[in-house]
Structure formats: C-alpha cells, structure tokens
N, C-alpha and C positions, 0 to 999 in steps of 0.2 A: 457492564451490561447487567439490569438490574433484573430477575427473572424472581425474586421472595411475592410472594403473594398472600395478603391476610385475607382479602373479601373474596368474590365470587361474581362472574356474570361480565358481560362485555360494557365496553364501556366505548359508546359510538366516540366521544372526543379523543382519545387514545387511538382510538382503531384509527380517524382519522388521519391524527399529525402520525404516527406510522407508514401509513398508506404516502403520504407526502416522504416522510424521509427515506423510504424506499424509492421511490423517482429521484430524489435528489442524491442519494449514494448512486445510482445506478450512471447517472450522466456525469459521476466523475470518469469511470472511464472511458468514456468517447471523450473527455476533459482530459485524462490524461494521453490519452491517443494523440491529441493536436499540439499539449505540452514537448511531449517525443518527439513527435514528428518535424517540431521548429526544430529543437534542437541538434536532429541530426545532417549529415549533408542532404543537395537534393535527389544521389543517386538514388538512396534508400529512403525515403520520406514516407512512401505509401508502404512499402516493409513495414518499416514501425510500426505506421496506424493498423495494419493487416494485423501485429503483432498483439494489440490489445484488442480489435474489435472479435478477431477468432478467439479470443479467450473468454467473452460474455456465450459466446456460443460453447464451447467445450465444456466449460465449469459449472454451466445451466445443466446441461446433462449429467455429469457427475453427479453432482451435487442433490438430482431428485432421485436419482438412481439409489444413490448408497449415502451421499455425501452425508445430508443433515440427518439420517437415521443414525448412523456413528458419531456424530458430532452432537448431536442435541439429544438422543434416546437414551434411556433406560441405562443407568454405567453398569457395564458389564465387567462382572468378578469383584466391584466394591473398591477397586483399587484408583479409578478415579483416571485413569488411561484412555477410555474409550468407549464410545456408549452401542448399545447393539443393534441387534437388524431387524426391532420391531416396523419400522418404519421403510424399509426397503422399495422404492419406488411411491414412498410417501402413502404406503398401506395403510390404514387404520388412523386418517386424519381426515376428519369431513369436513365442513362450512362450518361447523358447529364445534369444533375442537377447538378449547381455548389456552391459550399460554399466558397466567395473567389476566390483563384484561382483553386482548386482542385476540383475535380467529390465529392459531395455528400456521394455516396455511399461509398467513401473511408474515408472521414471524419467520416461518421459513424462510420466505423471498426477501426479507428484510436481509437476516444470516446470510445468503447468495449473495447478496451483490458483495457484498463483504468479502466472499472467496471468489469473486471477481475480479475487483481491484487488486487485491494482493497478488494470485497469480499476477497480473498484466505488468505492475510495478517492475517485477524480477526483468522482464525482456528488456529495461533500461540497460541494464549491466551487460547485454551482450551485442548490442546495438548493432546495423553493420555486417554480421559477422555469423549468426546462423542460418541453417535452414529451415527453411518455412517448417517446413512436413514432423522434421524433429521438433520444433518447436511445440508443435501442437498434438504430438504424444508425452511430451515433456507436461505440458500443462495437465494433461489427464490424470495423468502419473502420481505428480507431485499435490495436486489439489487432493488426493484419497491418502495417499501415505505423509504427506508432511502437515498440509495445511490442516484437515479434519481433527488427528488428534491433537494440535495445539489449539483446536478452539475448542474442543471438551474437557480438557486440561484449562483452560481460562475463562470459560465462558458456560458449559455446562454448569447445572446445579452440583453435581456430583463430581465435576471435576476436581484435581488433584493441587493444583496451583491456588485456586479460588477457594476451596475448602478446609483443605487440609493446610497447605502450606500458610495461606491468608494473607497474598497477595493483591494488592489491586492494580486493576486494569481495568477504567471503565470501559474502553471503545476500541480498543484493540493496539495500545503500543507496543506489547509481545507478539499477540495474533496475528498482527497486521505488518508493522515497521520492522519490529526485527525481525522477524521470519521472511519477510522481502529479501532485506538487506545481508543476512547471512547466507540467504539463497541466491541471493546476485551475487555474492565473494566467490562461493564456490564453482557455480559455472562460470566465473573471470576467468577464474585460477584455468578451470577445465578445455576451456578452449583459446586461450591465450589472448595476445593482445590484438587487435587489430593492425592490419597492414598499415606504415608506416607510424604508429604510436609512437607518440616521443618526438617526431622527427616534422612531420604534419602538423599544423595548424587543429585543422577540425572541428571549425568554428560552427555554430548553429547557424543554418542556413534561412531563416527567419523569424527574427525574436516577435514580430508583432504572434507571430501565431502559437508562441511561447506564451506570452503575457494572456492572450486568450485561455491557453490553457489552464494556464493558471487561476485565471478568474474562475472558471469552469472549477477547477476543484476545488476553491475556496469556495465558492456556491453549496456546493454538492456538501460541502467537511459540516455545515449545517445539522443538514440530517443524516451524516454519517454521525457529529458528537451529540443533537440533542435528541435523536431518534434514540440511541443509545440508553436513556430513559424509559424507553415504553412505555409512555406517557405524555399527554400534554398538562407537564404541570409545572413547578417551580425548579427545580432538578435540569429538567430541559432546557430551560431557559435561562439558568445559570451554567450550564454546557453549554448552549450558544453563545453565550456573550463570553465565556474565558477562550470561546476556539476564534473569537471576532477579536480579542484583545492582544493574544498569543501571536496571531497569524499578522497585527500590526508592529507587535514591539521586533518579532524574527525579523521582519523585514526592513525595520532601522536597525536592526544591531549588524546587520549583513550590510548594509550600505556603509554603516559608519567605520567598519571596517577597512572596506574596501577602497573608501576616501581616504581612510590612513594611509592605507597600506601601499594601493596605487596612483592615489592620487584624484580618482572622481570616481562616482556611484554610477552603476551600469545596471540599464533593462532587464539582464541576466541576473543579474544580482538581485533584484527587488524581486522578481518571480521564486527563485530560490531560498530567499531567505522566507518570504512570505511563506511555501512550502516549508519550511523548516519549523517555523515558531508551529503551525498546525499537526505538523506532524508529532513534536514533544507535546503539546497538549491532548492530544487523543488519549492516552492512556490517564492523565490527570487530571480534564475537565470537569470531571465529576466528582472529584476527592480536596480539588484545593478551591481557595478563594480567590479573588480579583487579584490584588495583589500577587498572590504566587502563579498565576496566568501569568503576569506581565514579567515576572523576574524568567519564568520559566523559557518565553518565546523570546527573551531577549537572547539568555544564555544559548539556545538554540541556535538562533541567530547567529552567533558570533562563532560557536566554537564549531559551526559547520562551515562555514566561510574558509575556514581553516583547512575541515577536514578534507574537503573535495581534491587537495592538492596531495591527500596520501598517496595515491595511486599512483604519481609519478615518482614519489621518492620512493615505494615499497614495490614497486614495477607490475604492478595487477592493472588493467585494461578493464575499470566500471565506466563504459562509456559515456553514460548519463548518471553518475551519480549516484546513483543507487545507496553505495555504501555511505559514502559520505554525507548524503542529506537522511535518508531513511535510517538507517541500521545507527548511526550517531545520535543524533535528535530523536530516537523511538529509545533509543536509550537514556537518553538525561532525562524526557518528559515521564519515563519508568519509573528510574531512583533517584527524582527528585520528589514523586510524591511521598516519601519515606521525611522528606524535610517539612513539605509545606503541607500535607493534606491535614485539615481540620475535621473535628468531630462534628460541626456542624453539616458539611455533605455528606461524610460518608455514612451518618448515625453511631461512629464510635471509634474508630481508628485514628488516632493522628499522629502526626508527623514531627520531628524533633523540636523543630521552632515554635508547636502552638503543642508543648506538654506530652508528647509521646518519646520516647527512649529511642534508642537506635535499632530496637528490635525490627522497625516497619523498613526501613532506609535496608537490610540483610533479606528480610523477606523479597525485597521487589529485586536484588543484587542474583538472587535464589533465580527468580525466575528470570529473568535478561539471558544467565549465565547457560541454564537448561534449554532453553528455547534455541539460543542462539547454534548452543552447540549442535541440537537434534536436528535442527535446520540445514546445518551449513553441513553434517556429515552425511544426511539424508538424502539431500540433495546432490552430492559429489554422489554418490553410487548412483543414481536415478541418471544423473547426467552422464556419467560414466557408461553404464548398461544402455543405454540409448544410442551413446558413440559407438559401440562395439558393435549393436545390431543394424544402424541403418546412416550412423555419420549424425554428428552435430554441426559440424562447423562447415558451412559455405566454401563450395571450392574457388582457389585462389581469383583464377580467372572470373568469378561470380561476384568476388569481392572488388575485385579491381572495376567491372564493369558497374556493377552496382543491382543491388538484389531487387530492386524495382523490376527493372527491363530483365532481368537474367532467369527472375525467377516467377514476377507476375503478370511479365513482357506487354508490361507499361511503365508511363512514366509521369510525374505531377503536372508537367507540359504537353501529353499527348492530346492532338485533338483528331486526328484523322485516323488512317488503316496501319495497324500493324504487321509485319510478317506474316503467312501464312493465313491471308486472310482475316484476321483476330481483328474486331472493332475495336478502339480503346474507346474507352467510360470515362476513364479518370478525369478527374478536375482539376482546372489549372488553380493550384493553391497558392503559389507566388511568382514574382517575377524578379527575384535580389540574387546577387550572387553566394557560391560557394563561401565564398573569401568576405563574407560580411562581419561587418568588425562588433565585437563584441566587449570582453574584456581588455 
C-alpha cells in the first residue's frame, strides 16, 4: 500500500481507477458470500451468505466510528502500534482532505472494504456451526481490537512492521490472509468440530455457485492488488497482471496435483487453487516481477492442495478452508517476496535471487510470525468472552436441523408461508443434492 507522496494536489485519473477498485474489492464479498455458500450443505446456505453480507454492514460501522481513525491517524506514542482518535467518526476529514493524490474520504472506503472481506473470510472456518447473533458481536469485536491494529502496523505510514521493521506487504498478505487464517484456527479450535466431522461426507452442495464465486473474487482481486497502488499508473498495472498470472499458475498447480494424486482435476479444485495463486500474490504483486508471479501462484497452488487435508490429520474443523488456503498461501506469497522481490517495483529492496541477502526473506518471517500470533491469541480471548457472555456455538438441535430454517426460519427452497405467519423471501439458489460429488 503505497501512501509516500512527493507532489501535491488531486489527481482526477487516480481518484478515478480508486473510485473503481473500491467497487471492485467491495463485491468480492457478496463474491465471497456465494463462494461459501456452494460450498456448504444446503441446510446452512443462506447462514453463510447471512454470514458475509452482515459483516459489510457491521464493519461499515466500526470502521467510520473508530476504525480508520486508529488505523490510518496520527501514530499514537511514536511506537508505531496504533494510530489516534483524531478522526473519531471520520472528524476533521472533508471532500477536500487529501491522501496522496486522492480525497481522503475515498481512501477511507477504499481501507473498508478491505476490513470487510477479511472479517467475512474468518466465518469460513466455522461454517455450519455458530450463531448468527454471536457472530455479529464477534465481528464488531474483532474488526477494532484485532484487525485495525495490524493494518497500522502494515499499512499506516507510521506503522511498526512497514517502517521500522521494513517489511513488505503491498495489498494485504499479513493484513488480510493471515490475520483471516490464524483467526479462523482459533475459533475451529474454540468451538470445535462440527457434528459428524470425520465421519460425514460434507460435500459442497453446488459447485456451479462455487466457481461463480470465484470468478467474482478473481474479478474484485483486480482492484483489491492494483488499486493498492493509488494510482492509475505502471505499478497498478503490473499488480494486475502478477494477480492475473498468479491466480492462472495456482490454479494449474492445484489441478496438476490433484490428477496425480487422485487421479482427475475437479471444479473444486480449479476454484481453490485459482483462490490460492491470488491469495500468495496479494502481498507480492507489487515487489516481484512476472516471473516470480508465476513461480509464486504455482507454489501456492500446489502446496495448498496439500494443506486443506491438515485438518483432518491434526483434528481442527476449518470447514471451508480457511486455514489451508488463506493463512498457507498468505504465507508463502509473504516470505517469498524476501526471494523474488526486485528493486525495480519496490524502488530499492530485493530479494535473494535478484542481489538482496537474506535480510528481506527474516524481515517478512518477522511479520507472518507476529501477525499470526496476535491474531490467533486475540482472537481465542474475543471468542472465548463472547462464549461465556451469550454462547458461540449453535445448539445441537440447530445444527442438526440446520441454521437456515432454525435460526432465519427459511430456507434456499422456500417459496410459500412459513410458521407463524413469516413470508419467506429467500431464493431458490439450486436444485442438486446434498451428496453432490465433488472430489
């Protein structure tokens, strides 16, 4: 996230392709909402989607409230932790406030949708299996105390990762992936496995609306890596094309895999991997070159393919991956820029294979390792405290019935009157079974 500034004054083409990559991050998660939502059965379908679309609403609120005033403001105490409360309900920023070249105010909403998506990401890992209500105190929660100060720590000017330590991350593979990903382990861990895990199938209940979603985030990773820029200029543009090259090699390295291993390439598989090459490039599209794109969304590729299968040998319940695709692949796409990044993106850092030491390769190990951890312990209390005041986890009977009808007393097939009078809305999203074959 490029925020140095030499000139002065807005600049309409910038403010522009901003104004765009802000629309285009914002519909990854209703992208991600429908990515979920295949992949879960069809009792909880509209759960899921419930699960990301109430977090563009929560995190909207936070976020103007306190969120970007702590995250983007003034760092408070010099230590590069957390920035202050000049900004408290977005005070003291007019039409006329600039960041760079672009109005303020857009930069903010730009940063939003950003703690958008990452909240929505985490409800992967517990698929199934909480409650609505907790959930959406959770998100409040966690968006102020976990996510805000790992993006002033990576993303502020004064942050402590970006600054001092001299890490890079252009678009969020800390901010975003591992911070998800270490956030989805600990509420696995927290509320345990889902009913019958292990023993169940639990196949995604419609891949075509998987592959949709997918496309949808591959769209939106656009102007998630070359809005990232703040700028429409060369930078952007070679962000777009390593997150267009990345997001092709993940998704052969994940098939080619998968035809070893099991014998044919599966729909699940090309969505996933596709997701995987994008996700390790987000933090390096901006530091490395063509080439280390493609090495990078390969190795993504491949070595998530892998990892999705921890969960059953290490017995944690990430029902959608979470860990395995995000927190794995935000990982390598991290400290692999330590190998491939050139001085030609970054203006001066590189990476061990184009003349830089291993110094860079420990700096980005630095932050994975801090992130991950702040994240994953931060979270286990936040989830914890939450359980003790009002319950996390969906009672048994809710699960078994299925938290569609149990808890928003509809379901992706209703078309008529429900109990008690209740019209249902809901739309018929498919007509495939439970038991549809996947892998």
């Amino acid at each position: 996230m490029l925020l140095a500034d030499t000139t002065t004054g807005l600049d309409t083409g910038d403010t522009a392709w901003l104004l765009a990559s802000t629309a285009l991050v914002l519909l990854m998660t209703p992208g991600l909402a429908l990515f979920y939502g295949g992949m879960v059965r069809t009792k909880s379908v509209l759960n899921m989607i419930m699960m990301s679309f109430v977090s563009i609403a929560v995190v909207t609120v936070v976020w103007l409230l306190a969120g970007y005033s702590l995250a983007f403001g003034a760092d408070a105490g010099g230590w590069g932790l957390i920035g202050g409360l000049d900004h408290l309900g977005m005070a003291g920023i007019t039409p006329s406030s600039l960041t760079g070249h672009v109005p303020t105010v857009l930069f903010a909403t730009f940063q939003l949708t950003f703690a958008i998506i990452t909240a929505a990401l985490i409800s992967g890992a517990i698929a199934d299996r909480a409650k609505f209500g907790s959930w959406v105190a959770f998100t409040a929660v966690w968006t102020l105390l976990v996510y805000v100060p790992v993006a002033h720590w990576v993303f502020a000017p004064g942050g402590w990762i970006l600054s001092k330590l001299g890490a890079l991350d252009f678009a969020g593979g800390t901010v975003v992936e591992v911070n998800c990903g270490a956030s989805g382990l600990a509420l696995a861990l927290l509320l345990g496995p889902r009913l019958g895990f292990r023993k169940e199938a639990m196949r995604p209940h419609n891949l075509p609306l998987v592959l949709l979603g997918a496309g949808l985030l591959w769209f939106g990773w656009f102007g998630f890596n070359g809005g990232s820029a703040l700028g429409a200029n060369g930078l952007a543009a070679s962000a777009l094309l390593n997150t267009q090259a990345a997001g092709c090699t993940g998704l052969l390295g994940w098939l080619l895999v998968e035809k070893r291993r099991d014998g044919h390439a599966t729909t699940l598989g090309a969505a996933s991997g596709a997701v995987a090459g994008l996700v390790a490039i987000t933090p390096s599209c901006g530091s490395v070159d063509l080439l280390g794109a493609l090495v990078i969304g390969l190795a993504a590729g491949v070595v998530c393919s892998y990892a999705v299968s921890w969960k059953f040998r290490f017995g944690f319940d990430d029902s959608l991956d979470v860990v395995g695709v995000h927190f794995v692949a935000g990982v390598i796409g991290t400290v692999l820029i330590g190998l491939f990044a050139t001085a030609t993106m970054t203006g001066g850092p590189a990476g061990l294979l184009h003349g830089g030491g291993l110094g860079q390769i420990g700096k980005q190990l630095v932050a994975v390792v801090v992130v991950g951890a702040y994240a994953f312990a931060m979270t286990y209390g936040i989830g914890r405290a939450i359980d003790r005041v009002m319950g996390f986890r969906a009672p048994e009977e809710h699960e078994l019935t299925g938290l569609d009808l149990a808890v928003h007393a509809e379901t992706a097939y209703d078309h008529g009157v429900l109990g008690h009078g209740t019209t249902a809305h809901a739309v018929v999203l498919t007509h495939s079974s439970d038991k549809a074959s996947t892998t």
